[in-house]
N, C-alpha and C positions, 0 to 999 in steps of 0.2 A: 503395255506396262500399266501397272494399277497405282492409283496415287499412292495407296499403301509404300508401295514398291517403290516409288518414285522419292515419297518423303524417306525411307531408309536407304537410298543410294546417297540425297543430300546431306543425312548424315555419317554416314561411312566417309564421304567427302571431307565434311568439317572434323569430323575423327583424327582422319587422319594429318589434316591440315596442323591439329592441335598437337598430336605426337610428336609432330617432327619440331615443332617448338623446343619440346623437351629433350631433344637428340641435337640440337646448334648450339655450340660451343659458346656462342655469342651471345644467346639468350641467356645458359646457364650460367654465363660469366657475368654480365648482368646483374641478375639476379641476388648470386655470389656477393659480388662487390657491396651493393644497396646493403646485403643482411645485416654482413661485415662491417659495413660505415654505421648503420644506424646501430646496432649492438654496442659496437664501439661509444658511441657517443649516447647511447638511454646507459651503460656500467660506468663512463666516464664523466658523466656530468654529476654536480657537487648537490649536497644535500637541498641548497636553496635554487635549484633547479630543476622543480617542478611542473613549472609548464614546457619545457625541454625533453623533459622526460617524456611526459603526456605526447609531445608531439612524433618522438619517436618509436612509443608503443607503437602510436596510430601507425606509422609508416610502417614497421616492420609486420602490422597486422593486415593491413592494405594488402604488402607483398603476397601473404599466405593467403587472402582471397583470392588475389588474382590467381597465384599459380593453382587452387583448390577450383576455381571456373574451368578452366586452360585442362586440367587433368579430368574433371567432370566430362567435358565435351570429348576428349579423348577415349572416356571408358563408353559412353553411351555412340560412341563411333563403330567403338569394338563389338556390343552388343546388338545395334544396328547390323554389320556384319554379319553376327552370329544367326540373326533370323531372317536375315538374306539367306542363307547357306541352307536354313531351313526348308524356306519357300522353293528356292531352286531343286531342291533336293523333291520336294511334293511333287514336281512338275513331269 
């Protein structure tokens, strides 16, 4: 096996590891809830509650990084994949 080969098997790995994040109930629930609470509270809090607000921009921006890494890692798993099937197929 060629490191080539070697480094897209460990991603195909973490690929897939990342996917299935996206498939557990528990994660999406998660998720779900956080959006839900801090939206709630950056449309519910009162005009002189500014730095409240600011804090749960931040959090709800936070979330979409993370889940925007978490989906990252999952497409270049797939793509990783994709040039496995390549290589295999050359052989």
């Amino acid at each position: 096996m060629s490191d080539n080969e070697g480094r897209l098997r460990g991603e195909v790995a973490r690929g897939e590891q990342a996917a299935s994040l996206f498939r557990n109930e528990v994660y999406k629930e998660t998720f779900d809830i956080l959006r839900s609470r801090y939206t709630a509270e950056l449309l519910g809090s009162a005009a002189s509650e500014e730095e409240k607000r600011e804090r749960m921009y931040f959090a709800i921006r936070a979330l979409q990084h993370v889940e925007q890494h978490i989906e990252s890692v999952a497409k270049t798993g797939e793509m990783a994949q994709a040039q496995l099937n390549e290589l295999y197929k050359r052989r």
